[in-house]
PyMOL Python script that loads the backbone (N, CA, C, O; Angstrom):
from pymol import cmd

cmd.read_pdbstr("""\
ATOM      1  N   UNK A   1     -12.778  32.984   2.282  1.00  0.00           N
ATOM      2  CA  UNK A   1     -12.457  32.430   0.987  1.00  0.00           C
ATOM      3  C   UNK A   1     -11.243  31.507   1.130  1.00  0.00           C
ATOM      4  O   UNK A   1     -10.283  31.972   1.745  1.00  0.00           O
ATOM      5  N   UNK A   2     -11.176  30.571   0.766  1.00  0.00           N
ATOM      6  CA  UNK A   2     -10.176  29.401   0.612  1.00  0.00           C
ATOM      7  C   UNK A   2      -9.685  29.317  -0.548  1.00  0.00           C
ATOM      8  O   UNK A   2     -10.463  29.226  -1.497  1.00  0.00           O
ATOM      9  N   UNK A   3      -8.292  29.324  -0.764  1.00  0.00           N
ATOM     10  CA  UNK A   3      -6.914  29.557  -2.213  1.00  0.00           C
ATOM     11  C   UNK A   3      -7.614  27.920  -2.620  1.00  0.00           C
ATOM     12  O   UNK A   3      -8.022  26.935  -2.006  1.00  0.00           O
ATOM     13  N   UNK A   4      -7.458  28.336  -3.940  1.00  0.00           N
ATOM     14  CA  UNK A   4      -7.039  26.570  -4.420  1.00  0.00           C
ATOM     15  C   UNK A   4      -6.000  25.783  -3.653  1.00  0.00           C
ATOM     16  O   UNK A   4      -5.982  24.857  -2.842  1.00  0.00           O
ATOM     17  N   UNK A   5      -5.229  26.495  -4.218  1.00  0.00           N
ATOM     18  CA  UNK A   5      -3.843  25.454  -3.609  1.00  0.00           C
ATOM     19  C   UNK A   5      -4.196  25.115  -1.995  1.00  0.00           C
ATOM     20  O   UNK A   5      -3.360  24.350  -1.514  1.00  0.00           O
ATOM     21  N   UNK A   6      -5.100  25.462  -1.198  1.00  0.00           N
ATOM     22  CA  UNK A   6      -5.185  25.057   0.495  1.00  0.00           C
ATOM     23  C   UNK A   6      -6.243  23.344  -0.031  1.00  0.00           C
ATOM     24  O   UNK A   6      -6.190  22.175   0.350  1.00  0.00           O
ATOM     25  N   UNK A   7      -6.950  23.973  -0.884  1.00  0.00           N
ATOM     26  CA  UNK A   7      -7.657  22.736  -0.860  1.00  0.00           C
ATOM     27  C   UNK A   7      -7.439  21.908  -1.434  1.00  0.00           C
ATOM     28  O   UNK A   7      -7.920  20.853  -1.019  1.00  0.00           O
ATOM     29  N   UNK A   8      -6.663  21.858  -2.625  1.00  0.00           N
ATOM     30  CA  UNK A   8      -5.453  21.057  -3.148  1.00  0.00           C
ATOM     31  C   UNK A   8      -4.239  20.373  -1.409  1.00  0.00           C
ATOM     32  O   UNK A   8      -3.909  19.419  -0.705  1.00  0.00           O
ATOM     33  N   UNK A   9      -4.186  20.954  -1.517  1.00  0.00           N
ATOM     34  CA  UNK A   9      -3.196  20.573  -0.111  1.00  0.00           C
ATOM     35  C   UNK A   9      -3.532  19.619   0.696  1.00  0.00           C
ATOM     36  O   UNK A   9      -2.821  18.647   0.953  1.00  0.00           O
ATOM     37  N   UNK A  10      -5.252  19.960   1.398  1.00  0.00           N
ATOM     38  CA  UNK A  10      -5.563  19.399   2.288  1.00  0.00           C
ATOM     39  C   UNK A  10      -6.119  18.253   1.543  1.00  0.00           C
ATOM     40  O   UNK A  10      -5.908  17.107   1.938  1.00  0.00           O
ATOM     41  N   UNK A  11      -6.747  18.474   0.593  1.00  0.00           N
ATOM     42  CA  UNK A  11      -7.294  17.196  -0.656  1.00  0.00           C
ATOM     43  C   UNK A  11      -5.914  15.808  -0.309  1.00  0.00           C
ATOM     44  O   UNK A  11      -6.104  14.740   0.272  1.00  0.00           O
ATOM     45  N   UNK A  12      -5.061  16.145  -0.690  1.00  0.00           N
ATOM     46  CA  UNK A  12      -4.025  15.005  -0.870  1.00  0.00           C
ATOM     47  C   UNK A  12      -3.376  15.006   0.473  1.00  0.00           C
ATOM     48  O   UNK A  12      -2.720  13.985   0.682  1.00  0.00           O
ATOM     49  N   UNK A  13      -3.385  15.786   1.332  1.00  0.00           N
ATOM     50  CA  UNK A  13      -2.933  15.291   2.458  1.00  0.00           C
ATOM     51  C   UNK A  13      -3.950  13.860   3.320  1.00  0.00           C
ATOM     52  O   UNK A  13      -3.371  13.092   4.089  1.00  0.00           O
ATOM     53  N   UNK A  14      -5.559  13.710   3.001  1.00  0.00           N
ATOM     54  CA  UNK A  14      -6.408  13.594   3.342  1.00  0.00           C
ATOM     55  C   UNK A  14      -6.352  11.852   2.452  1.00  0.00           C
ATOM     56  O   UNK A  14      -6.828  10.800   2.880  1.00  0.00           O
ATOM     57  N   UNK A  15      -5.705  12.054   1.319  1.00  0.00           N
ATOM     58  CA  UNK A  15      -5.432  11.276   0.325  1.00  0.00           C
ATOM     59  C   UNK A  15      -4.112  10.302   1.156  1.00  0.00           C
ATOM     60  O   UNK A  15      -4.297   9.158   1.572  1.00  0.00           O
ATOM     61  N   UNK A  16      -3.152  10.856   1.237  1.00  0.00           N
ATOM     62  CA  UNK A  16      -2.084  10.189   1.696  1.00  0.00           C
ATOM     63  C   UNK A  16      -2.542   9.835   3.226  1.00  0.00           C
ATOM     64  O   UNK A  16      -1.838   8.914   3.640  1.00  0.00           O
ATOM     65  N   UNK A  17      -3.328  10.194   4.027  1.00  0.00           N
ATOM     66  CA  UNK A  17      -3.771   9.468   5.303  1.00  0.00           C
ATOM     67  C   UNK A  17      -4.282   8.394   5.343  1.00  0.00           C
ATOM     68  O   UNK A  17      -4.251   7.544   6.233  1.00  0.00           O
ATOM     69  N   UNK A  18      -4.853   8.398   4.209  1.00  0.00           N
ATOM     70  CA  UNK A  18      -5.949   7.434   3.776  1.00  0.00           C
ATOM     71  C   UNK A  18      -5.138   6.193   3.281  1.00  0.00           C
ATOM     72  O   UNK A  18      -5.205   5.056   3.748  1.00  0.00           O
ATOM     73  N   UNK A  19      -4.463   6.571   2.383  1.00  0.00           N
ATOM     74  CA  UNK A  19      -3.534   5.324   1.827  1.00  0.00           C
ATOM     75  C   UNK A  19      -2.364   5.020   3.088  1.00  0.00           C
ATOM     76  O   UNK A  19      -2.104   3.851   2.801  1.00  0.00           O
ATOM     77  N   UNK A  20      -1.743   5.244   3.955  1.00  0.00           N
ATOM     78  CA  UNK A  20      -0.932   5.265   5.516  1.00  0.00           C
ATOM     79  C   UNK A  20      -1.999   4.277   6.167  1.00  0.00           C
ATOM     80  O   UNK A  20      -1.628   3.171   6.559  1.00  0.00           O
ATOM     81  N   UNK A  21      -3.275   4.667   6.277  1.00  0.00           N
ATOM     82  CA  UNK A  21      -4.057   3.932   6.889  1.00  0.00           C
ATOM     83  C   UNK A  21      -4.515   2.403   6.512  1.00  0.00           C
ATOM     84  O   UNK A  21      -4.776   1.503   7.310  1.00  0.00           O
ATOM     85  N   UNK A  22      -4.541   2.356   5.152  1.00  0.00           N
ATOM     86  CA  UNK A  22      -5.398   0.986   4.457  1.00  0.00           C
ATOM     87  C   UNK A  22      -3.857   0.327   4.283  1.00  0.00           C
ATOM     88  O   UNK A  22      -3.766  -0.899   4.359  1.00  0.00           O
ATOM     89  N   UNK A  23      -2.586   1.172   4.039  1.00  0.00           N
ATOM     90  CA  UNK A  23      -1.050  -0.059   3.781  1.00  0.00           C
ATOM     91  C   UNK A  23      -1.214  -0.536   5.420  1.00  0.00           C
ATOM     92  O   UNK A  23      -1.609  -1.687   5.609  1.00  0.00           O
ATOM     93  N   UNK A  24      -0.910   0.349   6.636  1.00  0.00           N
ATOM     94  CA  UNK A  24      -1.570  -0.044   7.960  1.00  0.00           C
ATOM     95  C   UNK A  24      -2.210  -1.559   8.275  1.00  0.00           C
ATOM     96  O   UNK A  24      -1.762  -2.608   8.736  1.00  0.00           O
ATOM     97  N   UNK A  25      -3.083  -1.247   7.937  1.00  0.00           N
ATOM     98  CA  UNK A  25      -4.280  -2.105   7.708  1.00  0.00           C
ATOM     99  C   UNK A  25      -4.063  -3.515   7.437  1.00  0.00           C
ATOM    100  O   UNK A  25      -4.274  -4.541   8.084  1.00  0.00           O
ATOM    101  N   UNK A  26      -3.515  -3.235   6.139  1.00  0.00           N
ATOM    102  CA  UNK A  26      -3.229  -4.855   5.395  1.00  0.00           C
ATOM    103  C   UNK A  26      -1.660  -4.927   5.984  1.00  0.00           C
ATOM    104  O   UNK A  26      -1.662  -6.152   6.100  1.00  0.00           O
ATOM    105  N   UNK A  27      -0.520  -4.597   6.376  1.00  0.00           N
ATOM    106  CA  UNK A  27       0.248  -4.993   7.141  1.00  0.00           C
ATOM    107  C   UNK A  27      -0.039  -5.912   8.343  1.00  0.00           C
ATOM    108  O   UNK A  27       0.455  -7.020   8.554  1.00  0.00           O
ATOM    109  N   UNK A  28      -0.846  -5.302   9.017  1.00  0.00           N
ATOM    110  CA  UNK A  28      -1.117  -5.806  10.391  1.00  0.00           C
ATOM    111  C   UNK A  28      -1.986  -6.846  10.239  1.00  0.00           C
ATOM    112  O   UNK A  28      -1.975  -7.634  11.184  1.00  0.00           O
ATOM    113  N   UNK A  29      -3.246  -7.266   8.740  1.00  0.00           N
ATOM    114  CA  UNK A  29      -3.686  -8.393   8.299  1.00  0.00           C
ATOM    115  C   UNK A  29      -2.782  -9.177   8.154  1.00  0.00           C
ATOM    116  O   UNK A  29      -2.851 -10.179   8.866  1.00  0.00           O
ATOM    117  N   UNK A  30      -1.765  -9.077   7.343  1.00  0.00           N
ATOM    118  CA  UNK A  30      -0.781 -10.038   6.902  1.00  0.00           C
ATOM    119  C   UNK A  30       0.043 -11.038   8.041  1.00  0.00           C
ATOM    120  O   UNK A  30       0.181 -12.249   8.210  1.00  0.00           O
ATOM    121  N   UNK A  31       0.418 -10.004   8.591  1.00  0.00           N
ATOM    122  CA  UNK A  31       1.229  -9.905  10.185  1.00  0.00           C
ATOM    123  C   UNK A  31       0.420 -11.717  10.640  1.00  0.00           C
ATOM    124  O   UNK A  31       0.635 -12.926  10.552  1.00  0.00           O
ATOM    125  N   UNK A  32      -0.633 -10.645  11.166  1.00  0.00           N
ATOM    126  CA  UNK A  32      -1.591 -12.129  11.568  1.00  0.00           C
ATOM    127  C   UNK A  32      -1.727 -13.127  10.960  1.00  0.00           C
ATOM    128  O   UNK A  32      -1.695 -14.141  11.658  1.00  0.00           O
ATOM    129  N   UNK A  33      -1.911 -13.309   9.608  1.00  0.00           N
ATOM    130  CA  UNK A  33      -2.645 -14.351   8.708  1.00  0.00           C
ATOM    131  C   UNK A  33      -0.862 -15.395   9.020  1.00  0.00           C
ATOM    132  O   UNK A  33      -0.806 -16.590   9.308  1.00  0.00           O
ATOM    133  N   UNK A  34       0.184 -14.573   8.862  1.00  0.00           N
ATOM    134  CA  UNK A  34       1.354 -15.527   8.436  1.00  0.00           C
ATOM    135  C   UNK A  34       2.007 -15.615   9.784  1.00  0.00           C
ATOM    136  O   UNK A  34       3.022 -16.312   9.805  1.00  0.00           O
ATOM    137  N   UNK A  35       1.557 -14.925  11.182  1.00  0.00           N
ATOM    138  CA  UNK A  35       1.808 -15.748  12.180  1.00  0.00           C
ATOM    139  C   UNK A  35       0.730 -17.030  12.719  1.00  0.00           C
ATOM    140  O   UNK A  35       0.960 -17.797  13.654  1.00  0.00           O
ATOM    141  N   UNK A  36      -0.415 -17.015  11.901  1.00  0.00           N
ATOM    142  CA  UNK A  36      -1.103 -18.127  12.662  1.00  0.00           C
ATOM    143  C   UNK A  36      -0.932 -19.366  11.908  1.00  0.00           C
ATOM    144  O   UNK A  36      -1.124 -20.518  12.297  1.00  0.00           O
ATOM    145  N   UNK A  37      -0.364 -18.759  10.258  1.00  0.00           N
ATOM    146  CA  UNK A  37       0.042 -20.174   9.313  1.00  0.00           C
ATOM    147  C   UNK A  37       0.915 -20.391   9.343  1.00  0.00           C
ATOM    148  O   UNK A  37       1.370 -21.017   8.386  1.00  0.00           O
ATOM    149  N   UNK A  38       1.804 -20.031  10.477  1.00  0.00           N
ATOM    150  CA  UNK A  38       3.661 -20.259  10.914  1.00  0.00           C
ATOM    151  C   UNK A  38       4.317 -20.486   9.637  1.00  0.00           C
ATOM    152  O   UNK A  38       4.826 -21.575   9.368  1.00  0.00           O
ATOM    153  N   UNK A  39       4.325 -19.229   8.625  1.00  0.00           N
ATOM    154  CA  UNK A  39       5.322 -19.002   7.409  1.00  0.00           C
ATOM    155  C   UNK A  39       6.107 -18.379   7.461  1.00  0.00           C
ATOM    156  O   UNK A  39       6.817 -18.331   6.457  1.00  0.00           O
ATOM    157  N   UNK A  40       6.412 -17.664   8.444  1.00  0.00           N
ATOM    158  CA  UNK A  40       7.385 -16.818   9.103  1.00  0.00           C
ATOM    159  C   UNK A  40       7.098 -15.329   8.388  1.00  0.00           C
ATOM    160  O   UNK A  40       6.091 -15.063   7.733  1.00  0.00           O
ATOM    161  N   UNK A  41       8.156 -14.465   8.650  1.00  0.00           N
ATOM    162  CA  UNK A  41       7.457 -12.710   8.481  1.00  0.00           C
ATOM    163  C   UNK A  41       6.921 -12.210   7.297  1.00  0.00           C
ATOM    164  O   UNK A  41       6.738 -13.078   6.443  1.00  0.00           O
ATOM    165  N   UNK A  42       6.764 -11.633   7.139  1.00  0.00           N
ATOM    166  CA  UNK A  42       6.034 -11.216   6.111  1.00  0.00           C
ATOM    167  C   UNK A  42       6.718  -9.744   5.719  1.00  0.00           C
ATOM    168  O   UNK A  42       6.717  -8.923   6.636  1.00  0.00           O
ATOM    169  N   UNK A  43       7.320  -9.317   4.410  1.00  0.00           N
ATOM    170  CA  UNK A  43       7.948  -7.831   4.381  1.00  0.00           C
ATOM    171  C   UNK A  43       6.758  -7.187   4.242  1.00  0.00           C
ATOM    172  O   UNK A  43       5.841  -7.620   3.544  1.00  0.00           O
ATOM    173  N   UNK A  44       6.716  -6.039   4.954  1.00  0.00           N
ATOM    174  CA  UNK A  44       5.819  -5.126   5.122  1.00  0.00           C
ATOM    175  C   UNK A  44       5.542  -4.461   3.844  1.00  0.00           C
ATOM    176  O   UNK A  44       6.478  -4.245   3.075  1.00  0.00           O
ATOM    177  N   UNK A  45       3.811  -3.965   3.414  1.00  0.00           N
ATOM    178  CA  UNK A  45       4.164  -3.209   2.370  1.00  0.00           C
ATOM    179  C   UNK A  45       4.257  -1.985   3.012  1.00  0.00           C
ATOM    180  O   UNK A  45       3.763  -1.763   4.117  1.00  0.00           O
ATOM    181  N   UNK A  46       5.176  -0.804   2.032  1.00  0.00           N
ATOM    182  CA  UNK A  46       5.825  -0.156   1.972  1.00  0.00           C
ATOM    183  C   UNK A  46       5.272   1.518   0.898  1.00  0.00           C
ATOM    184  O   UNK A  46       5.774   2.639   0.965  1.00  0.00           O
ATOM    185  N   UNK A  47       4.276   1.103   0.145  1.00  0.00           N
ATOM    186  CA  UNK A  47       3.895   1.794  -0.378  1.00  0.00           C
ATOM    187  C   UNK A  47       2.320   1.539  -0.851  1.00  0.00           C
ATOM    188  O   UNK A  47       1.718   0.504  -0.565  1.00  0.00           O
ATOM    189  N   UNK A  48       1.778   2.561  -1.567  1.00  0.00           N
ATOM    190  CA  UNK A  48       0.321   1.659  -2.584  1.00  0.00           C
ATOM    191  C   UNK A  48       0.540   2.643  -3.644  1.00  0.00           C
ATOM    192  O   UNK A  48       0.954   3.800  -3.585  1.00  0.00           O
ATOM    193  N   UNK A  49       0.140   1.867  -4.694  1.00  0.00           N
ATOM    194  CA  UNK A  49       0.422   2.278  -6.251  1.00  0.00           C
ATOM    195  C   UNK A  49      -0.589   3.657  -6.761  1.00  0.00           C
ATOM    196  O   UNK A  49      -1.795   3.584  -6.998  1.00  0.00           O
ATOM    197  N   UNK A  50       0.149   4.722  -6.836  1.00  0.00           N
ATOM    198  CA  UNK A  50      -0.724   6.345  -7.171  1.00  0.00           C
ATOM    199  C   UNK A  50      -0.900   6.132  -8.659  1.00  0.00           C
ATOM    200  O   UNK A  50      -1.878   6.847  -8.877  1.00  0.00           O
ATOM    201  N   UNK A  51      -0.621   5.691  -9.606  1.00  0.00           N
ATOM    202  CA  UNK A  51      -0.982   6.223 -10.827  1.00  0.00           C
ATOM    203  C   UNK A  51      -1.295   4.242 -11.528  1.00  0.00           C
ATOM    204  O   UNK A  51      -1.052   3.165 -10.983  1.00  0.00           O
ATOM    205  N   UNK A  52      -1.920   4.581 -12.928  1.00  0.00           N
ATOM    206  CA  UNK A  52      -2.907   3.578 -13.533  1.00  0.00           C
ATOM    207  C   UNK A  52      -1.808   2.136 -13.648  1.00  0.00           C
ATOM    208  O   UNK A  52      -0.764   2.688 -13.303  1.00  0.00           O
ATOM    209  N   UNK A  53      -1.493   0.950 -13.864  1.00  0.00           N
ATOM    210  CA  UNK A  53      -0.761   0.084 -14.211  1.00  0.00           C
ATOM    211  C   UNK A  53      -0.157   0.605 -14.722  1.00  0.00           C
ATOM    212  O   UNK A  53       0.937   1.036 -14.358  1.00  0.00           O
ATOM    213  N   UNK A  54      -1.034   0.822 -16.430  1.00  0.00           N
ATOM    214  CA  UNK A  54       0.417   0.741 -17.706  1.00  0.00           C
ATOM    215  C   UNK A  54       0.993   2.682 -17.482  1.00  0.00           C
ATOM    216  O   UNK A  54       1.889   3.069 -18.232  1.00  0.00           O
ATOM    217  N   UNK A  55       0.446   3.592 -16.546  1.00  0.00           N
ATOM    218  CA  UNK A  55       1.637   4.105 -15.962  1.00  0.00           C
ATOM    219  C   UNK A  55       3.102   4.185 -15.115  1.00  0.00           C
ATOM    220  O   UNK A  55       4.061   4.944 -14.975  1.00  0.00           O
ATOM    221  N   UNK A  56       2.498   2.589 -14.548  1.00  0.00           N
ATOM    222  CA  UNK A  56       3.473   2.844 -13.551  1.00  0.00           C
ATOM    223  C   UNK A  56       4.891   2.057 -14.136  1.00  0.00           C
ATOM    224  O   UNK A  56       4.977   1.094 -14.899  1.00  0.00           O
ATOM    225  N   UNK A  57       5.959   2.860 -13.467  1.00  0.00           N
ATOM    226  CA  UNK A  57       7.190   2.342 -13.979  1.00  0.00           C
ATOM    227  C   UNK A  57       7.438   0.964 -13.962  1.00  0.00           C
ATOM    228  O   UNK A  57       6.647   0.261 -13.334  1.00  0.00           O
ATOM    229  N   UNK A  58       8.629   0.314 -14.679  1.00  0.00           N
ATOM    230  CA  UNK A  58       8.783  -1.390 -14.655  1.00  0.00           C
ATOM    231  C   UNK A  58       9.287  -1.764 -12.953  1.00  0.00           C
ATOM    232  O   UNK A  58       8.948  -2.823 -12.424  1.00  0.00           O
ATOM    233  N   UNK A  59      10.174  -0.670 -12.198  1.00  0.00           N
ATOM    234  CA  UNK A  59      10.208  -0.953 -10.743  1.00  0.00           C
ATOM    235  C   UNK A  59       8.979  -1.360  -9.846  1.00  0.00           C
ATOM    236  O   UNK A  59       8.868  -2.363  -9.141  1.00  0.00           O
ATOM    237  N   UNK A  60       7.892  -0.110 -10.089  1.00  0.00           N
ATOM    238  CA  UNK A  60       7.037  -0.105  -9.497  1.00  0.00           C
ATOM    239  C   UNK A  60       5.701  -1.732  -9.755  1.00  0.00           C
ATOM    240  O   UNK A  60       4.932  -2.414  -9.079  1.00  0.00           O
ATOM    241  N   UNK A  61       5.957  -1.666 -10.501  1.00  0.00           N
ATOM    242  CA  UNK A  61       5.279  -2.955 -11.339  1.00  0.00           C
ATOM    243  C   UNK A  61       5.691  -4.232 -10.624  1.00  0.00           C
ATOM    244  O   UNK A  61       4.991  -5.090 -10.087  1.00  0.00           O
ATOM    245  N   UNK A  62       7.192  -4.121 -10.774  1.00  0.00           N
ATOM    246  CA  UNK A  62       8.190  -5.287 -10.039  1.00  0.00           C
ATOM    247  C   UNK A  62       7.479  -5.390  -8.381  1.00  0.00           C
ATOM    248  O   UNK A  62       7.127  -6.436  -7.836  1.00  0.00           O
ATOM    249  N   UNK A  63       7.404  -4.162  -7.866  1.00  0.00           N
ATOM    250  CA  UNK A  63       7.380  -4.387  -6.627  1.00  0.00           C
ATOM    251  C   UNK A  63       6.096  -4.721  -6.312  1.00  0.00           C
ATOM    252  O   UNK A  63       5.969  -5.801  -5.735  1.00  0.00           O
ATOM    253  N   UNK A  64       5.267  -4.191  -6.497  1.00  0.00           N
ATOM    254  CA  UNK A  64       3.440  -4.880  -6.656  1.00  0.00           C
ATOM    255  C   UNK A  64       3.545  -6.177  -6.777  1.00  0.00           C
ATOM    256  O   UNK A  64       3.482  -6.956  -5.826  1.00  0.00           O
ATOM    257  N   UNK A  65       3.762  -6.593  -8.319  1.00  0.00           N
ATOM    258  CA  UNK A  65       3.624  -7.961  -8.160  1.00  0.00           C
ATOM    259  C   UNK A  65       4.411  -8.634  -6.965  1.00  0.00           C
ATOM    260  O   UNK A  65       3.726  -9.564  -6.540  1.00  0.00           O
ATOM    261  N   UNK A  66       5.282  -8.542  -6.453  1.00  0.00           N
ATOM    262  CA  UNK A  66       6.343  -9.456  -6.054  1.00  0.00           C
ATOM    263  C   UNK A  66       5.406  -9.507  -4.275  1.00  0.00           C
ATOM    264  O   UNK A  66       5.310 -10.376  -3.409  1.00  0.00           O
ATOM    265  N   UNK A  67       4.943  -8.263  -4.399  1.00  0.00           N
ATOM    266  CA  UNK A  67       3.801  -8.279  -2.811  1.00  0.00           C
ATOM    267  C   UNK A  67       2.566  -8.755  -2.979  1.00  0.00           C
ATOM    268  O   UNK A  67       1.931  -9.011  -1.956  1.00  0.00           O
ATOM    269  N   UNK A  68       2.155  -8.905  -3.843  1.00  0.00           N
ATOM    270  CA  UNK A  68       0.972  -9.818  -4.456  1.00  0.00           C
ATOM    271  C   UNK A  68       1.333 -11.222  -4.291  1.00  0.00           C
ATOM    272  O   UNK A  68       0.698 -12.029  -3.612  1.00  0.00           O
ATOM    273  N   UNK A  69       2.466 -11.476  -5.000  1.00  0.00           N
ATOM    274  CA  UNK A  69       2.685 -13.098  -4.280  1.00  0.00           C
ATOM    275  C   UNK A  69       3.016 -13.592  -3.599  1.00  0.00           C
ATOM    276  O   UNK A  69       2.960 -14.817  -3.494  1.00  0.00           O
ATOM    277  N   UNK A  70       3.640 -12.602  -2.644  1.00  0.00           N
ATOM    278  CA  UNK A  70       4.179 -13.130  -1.013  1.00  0.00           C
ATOM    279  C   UNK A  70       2.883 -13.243  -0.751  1.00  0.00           C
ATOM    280  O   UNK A  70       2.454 -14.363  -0.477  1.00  0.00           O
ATOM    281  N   UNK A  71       1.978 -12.100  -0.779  1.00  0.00           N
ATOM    282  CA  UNK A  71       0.562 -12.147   0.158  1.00  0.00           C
ATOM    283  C   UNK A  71      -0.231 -13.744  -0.051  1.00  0.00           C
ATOM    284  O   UNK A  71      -0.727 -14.444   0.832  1.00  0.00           O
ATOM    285  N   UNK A  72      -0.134 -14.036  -1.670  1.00  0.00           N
ATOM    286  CA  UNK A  72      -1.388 -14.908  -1.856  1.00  0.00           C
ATOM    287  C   UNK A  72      -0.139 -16.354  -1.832  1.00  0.00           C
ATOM    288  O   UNK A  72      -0.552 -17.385  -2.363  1.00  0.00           O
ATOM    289  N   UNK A  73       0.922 -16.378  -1.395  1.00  0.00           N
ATOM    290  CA  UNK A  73       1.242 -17.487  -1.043  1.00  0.00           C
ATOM    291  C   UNK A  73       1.375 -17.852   0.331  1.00  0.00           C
ATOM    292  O   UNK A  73       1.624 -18.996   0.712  1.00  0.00           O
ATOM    293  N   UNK A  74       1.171 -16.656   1.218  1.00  0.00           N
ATOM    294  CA  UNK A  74       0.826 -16.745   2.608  1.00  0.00           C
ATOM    295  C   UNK A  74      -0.574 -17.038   2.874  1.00  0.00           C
ATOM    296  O   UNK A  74      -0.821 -17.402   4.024  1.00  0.00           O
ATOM    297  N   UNK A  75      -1.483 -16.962   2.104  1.00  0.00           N
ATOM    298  CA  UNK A  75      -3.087 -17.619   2.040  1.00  0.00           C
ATOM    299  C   UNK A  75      -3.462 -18.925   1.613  1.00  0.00           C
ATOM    300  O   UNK A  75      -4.647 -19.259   1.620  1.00  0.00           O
TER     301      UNK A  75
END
""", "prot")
cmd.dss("prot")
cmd.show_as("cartoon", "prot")
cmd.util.cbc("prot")
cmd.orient("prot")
């Protein structure tokens, strides 16, 4: 028999690998895209957004957008 809380646990641990993997991902896209369009570095993202927009705080908001337009002005 397996507790809730184990599968709760492993649920979001499985969750947070997943999101480690896809910020990963698009880092190392970026990386590339803005060394081959010689725009120089690119700040890494740093997080991905857990809860809906109009949840997320005015920081969190700030920081999305502001990586949204580094990205699509490096494209």
């Amino acid at each position: 028999m397996v507790w809730r809380g184990t599968e709760d646990s492993q649920e979001d641990e499985r969750e947070r690998e997943e999101a480690e993997s896809l910020i990963a991902t698009y880092n190392e896209a970026m990386a590339s895209v803005s060394q081959k369009a010689k725009v120089g570095k690119v700040s890494p993202l740093t997080f991905q957004l857990k809860s809906a927009w109009e949840e997320a705080t005015d920081k969190e908001k700030e920081i999305c957008t502001d990586k949204a337009m580094e990205g699509c002005s490096v494209i």
